[in-house]
N, C-alpha and C positions, 0 to 999 in steps of 0.2 A: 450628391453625386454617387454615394458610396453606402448601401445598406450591408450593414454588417454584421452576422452572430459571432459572437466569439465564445468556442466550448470549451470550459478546462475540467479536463477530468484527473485528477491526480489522486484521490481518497478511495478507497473502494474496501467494500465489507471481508471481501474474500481477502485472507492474506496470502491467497497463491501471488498476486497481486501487488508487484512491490510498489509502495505510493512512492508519488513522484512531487517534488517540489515545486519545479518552475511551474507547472501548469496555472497558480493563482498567479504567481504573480506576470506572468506573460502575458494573461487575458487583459490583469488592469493594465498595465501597461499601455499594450496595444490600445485598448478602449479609451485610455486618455488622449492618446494622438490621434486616433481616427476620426475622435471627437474633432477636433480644430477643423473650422469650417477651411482652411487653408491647407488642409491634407485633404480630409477621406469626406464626412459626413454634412451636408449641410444644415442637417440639425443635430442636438448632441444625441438628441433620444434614439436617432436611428440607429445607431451603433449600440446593440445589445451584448447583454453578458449571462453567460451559464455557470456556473462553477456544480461541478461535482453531482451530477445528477443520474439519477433515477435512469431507467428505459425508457419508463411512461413517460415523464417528465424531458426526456430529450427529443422522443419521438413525434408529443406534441409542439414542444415549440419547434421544430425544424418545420413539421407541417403547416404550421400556422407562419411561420418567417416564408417559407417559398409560397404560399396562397399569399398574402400580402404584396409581394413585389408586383413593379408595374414593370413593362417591355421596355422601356426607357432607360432604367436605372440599373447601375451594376450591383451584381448581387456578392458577395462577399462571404464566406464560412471558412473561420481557420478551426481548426480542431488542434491542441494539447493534451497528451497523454498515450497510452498503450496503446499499440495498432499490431492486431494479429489475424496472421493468414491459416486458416485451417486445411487438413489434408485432400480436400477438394479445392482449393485455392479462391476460396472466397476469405476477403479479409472484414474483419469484425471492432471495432472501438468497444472496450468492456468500460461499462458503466459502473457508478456504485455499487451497484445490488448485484454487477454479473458473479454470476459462479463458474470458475474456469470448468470444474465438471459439466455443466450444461450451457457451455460457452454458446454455441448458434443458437438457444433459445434466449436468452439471456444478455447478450450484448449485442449492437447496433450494430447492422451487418452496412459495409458503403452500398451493396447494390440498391439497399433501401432509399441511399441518403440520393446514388443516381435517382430513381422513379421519384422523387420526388423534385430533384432539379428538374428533370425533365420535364416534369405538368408546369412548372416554374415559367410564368409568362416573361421573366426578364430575360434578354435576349448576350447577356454580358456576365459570364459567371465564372466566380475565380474562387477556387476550393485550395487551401493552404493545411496542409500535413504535417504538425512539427512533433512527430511522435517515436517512441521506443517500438521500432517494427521487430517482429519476428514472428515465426514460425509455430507451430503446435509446442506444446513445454516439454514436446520428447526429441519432436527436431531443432530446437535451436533458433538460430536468425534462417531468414528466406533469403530464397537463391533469387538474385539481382532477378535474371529472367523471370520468374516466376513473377515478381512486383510487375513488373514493365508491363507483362499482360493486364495483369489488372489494371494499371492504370492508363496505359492507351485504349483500355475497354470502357474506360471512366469518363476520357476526356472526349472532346469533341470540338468544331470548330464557331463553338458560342459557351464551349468551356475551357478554364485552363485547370491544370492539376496540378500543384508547386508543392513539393517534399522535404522537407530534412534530409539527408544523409541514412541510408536504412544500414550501416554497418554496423556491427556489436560495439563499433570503438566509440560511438558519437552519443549509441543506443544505451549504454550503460555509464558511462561518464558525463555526458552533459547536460542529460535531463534530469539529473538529481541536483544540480544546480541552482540556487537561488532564480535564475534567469539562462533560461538553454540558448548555448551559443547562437545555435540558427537566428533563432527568433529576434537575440539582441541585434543580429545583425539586419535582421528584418527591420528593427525600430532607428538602427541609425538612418538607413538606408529614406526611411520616410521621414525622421526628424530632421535631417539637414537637406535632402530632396538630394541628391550626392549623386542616386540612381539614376537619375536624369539625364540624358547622352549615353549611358553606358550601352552596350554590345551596339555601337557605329549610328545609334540613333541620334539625331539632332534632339540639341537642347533647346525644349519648349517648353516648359514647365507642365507636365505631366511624367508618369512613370507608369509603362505598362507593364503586362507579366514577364516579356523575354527582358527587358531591362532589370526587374529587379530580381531576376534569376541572375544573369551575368554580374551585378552589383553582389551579391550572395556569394555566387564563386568564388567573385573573386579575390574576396576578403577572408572568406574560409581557405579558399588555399594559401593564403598568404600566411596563415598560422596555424592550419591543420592542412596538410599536403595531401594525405590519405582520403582525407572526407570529401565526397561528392555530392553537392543536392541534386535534386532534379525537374524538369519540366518536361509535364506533357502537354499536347495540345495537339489542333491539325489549322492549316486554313489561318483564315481570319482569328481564331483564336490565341496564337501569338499577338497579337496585337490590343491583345483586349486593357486600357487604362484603367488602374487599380486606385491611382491617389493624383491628389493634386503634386507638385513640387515645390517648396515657397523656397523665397529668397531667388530667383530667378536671377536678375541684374547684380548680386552680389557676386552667384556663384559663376558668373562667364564675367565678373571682373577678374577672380580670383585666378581661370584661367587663363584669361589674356595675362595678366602676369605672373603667371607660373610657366611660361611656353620655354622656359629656357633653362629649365630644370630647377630655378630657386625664384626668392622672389626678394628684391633690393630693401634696401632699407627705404627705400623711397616709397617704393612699392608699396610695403608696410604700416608707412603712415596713410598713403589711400585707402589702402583698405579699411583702417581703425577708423577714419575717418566715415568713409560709407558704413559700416558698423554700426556706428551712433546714430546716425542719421536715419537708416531705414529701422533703429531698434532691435538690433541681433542683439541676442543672447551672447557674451563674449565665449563661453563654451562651445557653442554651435559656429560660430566664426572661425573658433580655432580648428573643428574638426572637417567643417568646410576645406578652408585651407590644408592642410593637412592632409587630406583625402585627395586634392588636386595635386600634388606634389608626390602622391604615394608610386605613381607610375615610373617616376624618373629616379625618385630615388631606389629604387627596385631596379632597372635598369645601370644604375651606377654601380651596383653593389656584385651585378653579374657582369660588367666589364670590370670590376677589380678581380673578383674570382677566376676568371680568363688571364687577367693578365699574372697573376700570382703563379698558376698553372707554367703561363706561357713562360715565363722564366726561370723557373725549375729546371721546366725541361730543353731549353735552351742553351743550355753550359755544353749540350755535346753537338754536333751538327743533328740537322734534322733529317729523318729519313722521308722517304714519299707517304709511306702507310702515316707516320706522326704527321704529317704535311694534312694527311685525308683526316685524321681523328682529331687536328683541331679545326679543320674547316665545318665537322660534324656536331663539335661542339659550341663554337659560333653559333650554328643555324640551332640545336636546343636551346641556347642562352639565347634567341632572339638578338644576337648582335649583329654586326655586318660581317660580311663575307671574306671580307679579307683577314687570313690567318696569321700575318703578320704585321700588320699597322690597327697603332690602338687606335680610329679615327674617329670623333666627334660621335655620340651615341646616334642615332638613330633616330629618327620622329616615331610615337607611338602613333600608331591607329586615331587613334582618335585627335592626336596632334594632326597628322595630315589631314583631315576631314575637316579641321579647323584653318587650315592654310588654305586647302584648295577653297575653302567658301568667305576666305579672307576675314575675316571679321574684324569689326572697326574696333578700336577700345572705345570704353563708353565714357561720356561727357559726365562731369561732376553731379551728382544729385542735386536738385533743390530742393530745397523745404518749402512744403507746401501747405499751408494750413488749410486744416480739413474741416469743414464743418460737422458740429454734431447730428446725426441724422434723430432727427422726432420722431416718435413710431404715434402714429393716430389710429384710432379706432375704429375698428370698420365696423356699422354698423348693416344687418343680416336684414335684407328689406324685400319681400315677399307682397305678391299681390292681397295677400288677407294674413289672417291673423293665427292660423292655424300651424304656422311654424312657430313661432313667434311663443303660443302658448304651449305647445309640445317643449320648445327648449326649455320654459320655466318649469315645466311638470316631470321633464324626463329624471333628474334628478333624483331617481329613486334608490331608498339605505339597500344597501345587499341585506340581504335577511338572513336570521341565524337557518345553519344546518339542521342544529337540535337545541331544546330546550334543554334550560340548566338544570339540573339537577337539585332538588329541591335539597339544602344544608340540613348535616345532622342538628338536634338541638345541641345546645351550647354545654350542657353538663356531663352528657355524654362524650362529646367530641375533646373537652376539656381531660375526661377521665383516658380518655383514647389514647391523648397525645401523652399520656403520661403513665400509658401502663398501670393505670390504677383499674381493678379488677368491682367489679359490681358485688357485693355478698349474696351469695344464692338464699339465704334466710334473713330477713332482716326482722328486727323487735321494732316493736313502737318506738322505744326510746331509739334505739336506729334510725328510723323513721324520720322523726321528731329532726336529729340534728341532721341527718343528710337535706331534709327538707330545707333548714335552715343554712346550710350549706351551701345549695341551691341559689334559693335566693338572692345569697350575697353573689355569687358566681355571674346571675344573669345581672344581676345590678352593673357590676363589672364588665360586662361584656356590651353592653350597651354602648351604642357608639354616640360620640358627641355631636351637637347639632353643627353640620358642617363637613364634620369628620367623614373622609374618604370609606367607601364599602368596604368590607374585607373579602376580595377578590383573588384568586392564589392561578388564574390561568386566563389566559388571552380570550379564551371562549366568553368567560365571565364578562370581561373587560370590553368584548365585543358586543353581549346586548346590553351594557350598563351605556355602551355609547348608544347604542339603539332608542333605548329610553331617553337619555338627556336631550339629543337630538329631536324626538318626539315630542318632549319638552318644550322646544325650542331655546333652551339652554345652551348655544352651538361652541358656547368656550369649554362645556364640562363635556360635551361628546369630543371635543377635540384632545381632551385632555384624558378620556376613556379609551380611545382607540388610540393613542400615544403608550400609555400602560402596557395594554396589549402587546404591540408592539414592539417593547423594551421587554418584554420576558422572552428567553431564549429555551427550548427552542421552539420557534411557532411554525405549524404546517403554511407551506408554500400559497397555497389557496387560501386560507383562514389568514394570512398575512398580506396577501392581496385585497381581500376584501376589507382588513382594515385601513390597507392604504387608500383605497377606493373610498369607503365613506370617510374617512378625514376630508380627501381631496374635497367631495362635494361641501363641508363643512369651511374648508379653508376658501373656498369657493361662494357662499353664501357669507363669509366674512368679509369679503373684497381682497383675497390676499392670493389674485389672480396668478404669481407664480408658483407657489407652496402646494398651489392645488394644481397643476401641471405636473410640478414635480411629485406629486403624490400620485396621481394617473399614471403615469408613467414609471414608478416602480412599481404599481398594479399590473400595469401591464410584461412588465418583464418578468414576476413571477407567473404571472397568468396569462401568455402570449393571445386567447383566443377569446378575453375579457373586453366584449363588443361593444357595453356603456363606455369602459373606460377611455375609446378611443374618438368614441361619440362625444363626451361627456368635456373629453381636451381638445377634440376641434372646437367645441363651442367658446371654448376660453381662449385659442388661439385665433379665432375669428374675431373675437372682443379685441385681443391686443392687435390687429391690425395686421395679423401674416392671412392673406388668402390661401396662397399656395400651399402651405400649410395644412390649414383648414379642410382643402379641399382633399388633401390628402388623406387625412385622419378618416375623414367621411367615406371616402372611398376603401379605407380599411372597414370600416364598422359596415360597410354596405355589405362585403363580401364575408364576413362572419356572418352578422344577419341570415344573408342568407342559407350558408351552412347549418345554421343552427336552428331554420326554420322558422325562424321572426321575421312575420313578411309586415308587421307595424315598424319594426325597428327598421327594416331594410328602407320603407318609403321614407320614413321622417328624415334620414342620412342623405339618398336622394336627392330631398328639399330640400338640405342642409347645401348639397349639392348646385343645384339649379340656384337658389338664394343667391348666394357669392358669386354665380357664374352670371345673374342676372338674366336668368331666364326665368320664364315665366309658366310653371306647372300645368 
């Protein structure tokens, strides 16, 4: 349903730049929920992750996440971290590497990030702002108007644009926070599906943008009054569905008995009971509930405040002006009109919307035993043989960048590491025992039959897998590019490609998901790595997901093409036509 990048940028070289906490942990976060096939993603892979990147590095994978989408699927980008509007009022996201001194050359400006929504074939696109806004570092935060243009210049009616709060109070308090308020309220909002009805929508289990804006609100106001988020959009783009809703039949139990501001003890046990039954999380139950209950008990607390008031000031007769300034403050407390009878609260909004469409309570659950679904094989069946032999041969190692560097000898490197200096003169007898020296030394350094190379960087590690592999030794390449791997810190790219030849390795081992999951952190560090998505539809087509399959293919088609492999582009194609059973 839901393709997603998630970008945290919180680290940055420049210390103009103050780093920001929440941005990791907001991305994981978010990426673990979005992940559940019963929220966001129907795969877990669609839902990517960025942390802390480059220009280059953000610039390509955005390009390569909007060439990927299809017209069908919603496309998703939240961004965490600094957001700054320059004196021309173009705003810019600074990256690792930006330098506030050459801030617009240097950090990711949104109009880029619009033109590339724009070529973006998906037709459903929902862009999420949860950042530290402000202004140049000589002006301060930006003037509310000033944002607004940009972002109605942003949005559009097949985009929405959802924000944080851009005031200094939200901008420098909460995003230093283990987890920034927005956001957390972002993640409740989708972990219990709560948003679901909100701003007068019917509860259908989905959650679009104007719903979980009004769910946002109105939890932020309820504990920060000051802070406002925002949405933009025009058209149809209000309306664009962001996530699933789960728990649907729990949480319009939970309603139905909560319509009367509490909920019995009776009540209580239904619910505990449905609970167990559909398998809630008792956490998620509690805040379910709790969240249904939050409108009335907020309602009760401003007809106490009114009546407190009201009797105050009621010891002396009431003039007409007192008569007008409590019927005034009724209408802000959202109570009834009458200024002198406390009367029965009020139905909220979305209590009337539930009356007028009557809704039945629901009938007890039953348990229904589910059988386990068997995933079979599908096997890729082509009029000849020429896919068939392409998929066995496509499997090719990524090849080193550069050759290793050939090691010093062993006496020398020995004296190196040890500040031991060479004598510019030596005597025979000199001679004689350094030779001696020597000898012992390389005797020493010789490695035992068996014994691991002496390897000191992933580079190494990388053709040491090359060879084993070549070998066909695929447990010792699996165990070279693991090495690799485990030394920190390895470039983005040279750590893709070791995840990429494992994966084929875990892959020629039978250990069909290791090597998925190896693809697929190839691919997130290297969004435009076209084997790799090649390479996992062929392994997703073995496990039995077509659709899938044919997706990945239709990724690798459109790299291919970009990249001007017009062999790669046809064999995806086929890969294509195969599963779809057509005939080339």
């Amino acid at each position: 349903m839901t393709e997603a990048l998630l970008i945290g940028m919180g680290q940055y070289d420049d210390p103009s730049f103050p780093s920001l906490t929440a941005p990791s942990q907001d991305t994981e976060a978010l990426q673990e929920l979005l992940r559940r096939p019963d929220i966001g993603a129907s795969r877990a892979y669609d839902v990517m992750q960025l942390q802390h990147p480059t220009l280059k590095q953000l610039r390509e994978t955005i390009e390569t996440f909007c060439t990927l989408r299809d017209p069908d699927e919603t496309t998703l980008i939240y961004v965490s971290g600094h957001a700054i509007v320059n004196d021309q009022g173009a705003l810019f996201f600074p990256c690792r590497n930006t330098q506030q001194s050459h801030l617009e050359e240097t950090a990711y400006p949104l109009s880029e990030l619009k033109a590339e929504l724009e070529a973006c074939r998906s037709q459903k696109q929902v862009v999420i702002l949860d950042c530290c806004f402000s202004g140049t570092f000589t002006q301060g935060m930006i003037a509310a108007q000033d944002f607004d243009a940009i972002a109605q210049d942003f949005s559009s009616n097949r985009r929405a644009l959802l924000t944080s709060p851009t005031s200094i109070d939200y901008s420098t308090e909460h995003k230093l926070k283990a987890r920034s308020t927005y956001t957390q309220l972002l993640l409740d909002a989708l972990e219990t599906g709560m948003a679901d009805g909100s701003a007068n929508r019917p509860l259908d289990g989905t959650v679009d943008v104007t719903e979980l804006h009004a769910y946002i609100t109105a939890h932020l106001q309820d504990t920060s009054p000051a802070l406002a988020p925002n949405l933009y959009s025009t058209a149809d783009g209000y309306r664009i569905v962001v996530v699933y809703a789960p728990y649907l039949d729990f949480r319009k139990q939970v309603r139905s008995l909560a319509e009367q501001g509490e909920i019995s003890l009776v009540g209580h046990n239904i619910l505990e009971e449905q609970r167990i039954r559909q398998g809630i999380p008792q956490s998620i139950a509690i805040a379910i509930r709790e969240d249904a209950l939050l409108p009335h008990r907020q309602q009760m607390e401003k007809q106490r405040q009114y009546d407190r008031i009201l009797e105050q000031v009621s010891q002396s007769p009431l003039s007409d002006n007192m008569r007008a300034e409590l019927l005034q403050l009724r209408q802000v407390l959202g109570l009834s009109e009458n200024p002198f009878a406390t009367a029965p609260l009020p139905a909220t909004v979305m209590e009337q919307e539930a009356q007028n469409t009557a809704p039945e309570t629901l009938p007890p659950v039953e348990i229904v035993p589910v059988e386990p679904q068997v995933e079979t094989e599908t096997q890729l069946e082509t009029s000849g043989n020429r896919l068939t032999q392409f998929l066995r041969n496509r499997r090719l190692l990524r090849s080193s960048d550069s050759e290793i560097e050939p090691a010093n000898d062993r006496i020398s490197q020995y004296l190196q590491e040890r500040n031991i200096p060479l004598p510019l003169v030596l005597g025979l007898g000199s001679l004689f025992v350094l030779g001696l020296f020597g000898a012992i030394l390389w005797s020493l350094f010789q490695p035992f039959p068996g014994s691991r190379p002496q390897i000191a960087d992933a580079e190494g590690w990388f053709n040491e897998g090359i060879r084993k592999a070549q070998a066909g030794d695929r447990n010792a390449a699996i165990q070279a590019y693991t090495q690799g791997l485990n030394l920190s810190p390895t470039p983005a790219n040279r750590a893709a490609n070791l995840y990429y030849n494992r994966g084929i390795e875990y892959a020629n081992n039978g250990n069909i998901e290791q090597a998925i999951s190896d693809y697929t952190e190839a691919i997130r560090l290297d969004p435009a790595l076209a084997d790799a998505y090649f390479n996992r539809a062929n392994l997703v087509a073995k496990r039995g997901d077509r659709s899938g399959a044919i997706k990945d293919y239709g990724s690798a088609v459109r790299l291919y093409q970009q990249q001007n492999n017009p062999e790669g582009q046809r064999a995806a194609q086929e890969g294509i036509r195969a599963l779809r059973g057509v005939n080339p």
